[in-house]
C-alpha positions, 0 to 999 in steps of 0.5 A: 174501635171495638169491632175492627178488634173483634174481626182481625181476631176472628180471622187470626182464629180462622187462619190457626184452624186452616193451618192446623187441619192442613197439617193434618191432612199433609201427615195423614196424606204423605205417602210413606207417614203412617210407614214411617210411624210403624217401624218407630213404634216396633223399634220402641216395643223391641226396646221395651221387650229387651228391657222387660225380658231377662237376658242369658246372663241374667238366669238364675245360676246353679252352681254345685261347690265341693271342698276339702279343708285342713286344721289343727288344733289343740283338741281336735275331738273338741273342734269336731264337736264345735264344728258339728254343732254349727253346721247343724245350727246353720241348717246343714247336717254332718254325714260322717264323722269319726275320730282317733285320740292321740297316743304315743305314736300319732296325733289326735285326729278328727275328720267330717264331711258336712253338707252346709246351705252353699251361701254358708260356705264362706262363714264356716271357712271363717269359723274354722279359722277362729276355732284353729289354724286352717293349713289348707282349703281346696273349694272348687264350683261346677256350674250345672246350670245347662244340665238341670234345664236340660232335665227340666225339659225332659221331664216336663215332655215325659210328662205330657207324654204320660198324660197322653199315654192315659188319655190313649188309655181310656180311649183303648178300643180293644185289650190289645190297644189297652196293653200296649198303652199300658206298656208304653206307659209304664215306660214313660212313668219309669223313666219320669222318675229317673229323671225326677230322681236326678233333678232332686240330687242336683237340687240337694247338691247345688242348695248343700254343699259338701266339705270334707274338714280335717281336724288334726291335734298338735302332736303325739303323746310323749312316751310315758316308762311302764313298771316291768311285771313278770308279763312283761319280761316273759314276753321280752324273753319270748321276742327274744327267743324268737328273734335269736331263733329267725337269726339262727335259721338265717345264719344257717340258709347263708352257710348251708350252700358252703357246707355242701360244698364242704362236705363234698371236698372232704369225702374227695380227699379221704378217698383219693387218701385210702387209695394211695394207701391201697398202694403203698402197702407190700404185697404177701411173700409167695411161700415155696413149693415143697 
């Protein structure tokens, strides 16, 4: 029994190779395999390269943010101090600062323009609020993010242009050929660093924000009575003079118009009153001749 065993295995074994290598002849003879193969492979790495690369949306925003915000408190010169303290603690830095304290006729007041890292933004509005009341915050975002690789490109080609300008240099034939080269790259290096002075205040801009905090206190002082001195009730009868004075010489601008007017009736009346005077008086009796 053994050998009949061992041939239909064997020929099993011979059909299993006979099929496989036609299959593989089959696919590797169809027209059109390896054709449809390929756009399968370019549709997977197409998938893969989407995968692996980072879409527009996914670029790295740059975002400027500007802001006003209002507080009272009960020390405002205080709240200044305790504000500016923080900023700086939190790598920020105040660019201005002044303060007014509170008399009889305005309130204490204190006003900062701090520059703070822009993810610090939310956490200083938040410690505001728990050193005062905020009674008005106003932040705004521009987003430049087109502006800064718009410079970004323009600096990296004015910077293969300077390199070629000093290659240009060193390959100058003549003096001429040298100062022109030279002009032109003075030019280039100029403007570079306008444009490497712009990208670095956008960059400061966008990694600081600037907010400009006011600090007001809860009211004026009360009026407090002062002792009179002889200082005092020299300058009351002063202001006083002088009050009466301004008031004379209005009364007198007001009544100048009507006493012209006056004047020019009377001087009227008294001559038309000599006149008829003049005429009622008799004439002298004539004396007879002799």
């Amino acid at each position: 029994m053994t050998p009949p065993r061992a041939g239909r295995t064997g020929a099993v074994a011979l059909v299993v190779a006979l099929l496989l290598a036609g299959c593989s002849g089959g696919e590797g003879d169809a027209p059109g395999a390896g054709v449809d193969r390929a756009p399968q492979h370019a549709a997977a790495a197409d998938e893969a390269a989407a995968v692996e690369a980072p879409s527009a949306d996914e670029t790295e925003r740059l975002v400027i943010q500007t802001g006003s915000v209002s507080v009272t408190a009960d020390d405002a010169p205080a709240v200044a101090s305790e504000i500016a303290r923080w900023v700086v603690a939190q790598g920020g830095r105040v660019d201005s600062r002044s303060e007014t304290a509170a008399t009889a006729d305005e309130t204490a007041w204190a006003s900062l323009v701090v520059r703070v890292p822009a993810q610090r933004v939310t956490p200083l509005t938040d410690r505001l609020a728990e050193l005062g009341t905020v009674t008005g915050i106003d932040l705004t975002s521009q987003d430049v993010t087109g502006t800064a690789q718009d410079l970004d490109a323009r600096i990296h080609a004015l910077e293969i242009s300077v390199d070629r300008m000093e290659s240009l240099m060193q390959d100058a034939g003549s003096t001429k050929d040298l100062l022109t080269a030279e002009s032109a790259l003075s030019d280039r290096q100029a403007e570079l660093e306008s444009l490497q002075a712009q990208r670095d205040r956008l960059a400061d801009q966008v990694a600081l924000s600037t907010l400009e905090i006011s600090v007001a206190g809860p009211g004026a002082l009360p009026a407090t009575a002062e002792r009179g001195t002889f200082a005092t009730g020299l300058a009351t009868g002063w202001d006083a003079l002088v009050s009466t004075v301004a008031w004379l010489l209005v009364a007198l601008g007001v009544l100048l118009p009507w006493l012209a007017l006056l004047a020019a009736g009377t001087l009227v009346v008294v001559g038309l009153r000599r006149r008829a005077r003049r005429r009622a008086a008799p004439s002298p009796a004539q004396t007879p001749a002799a």
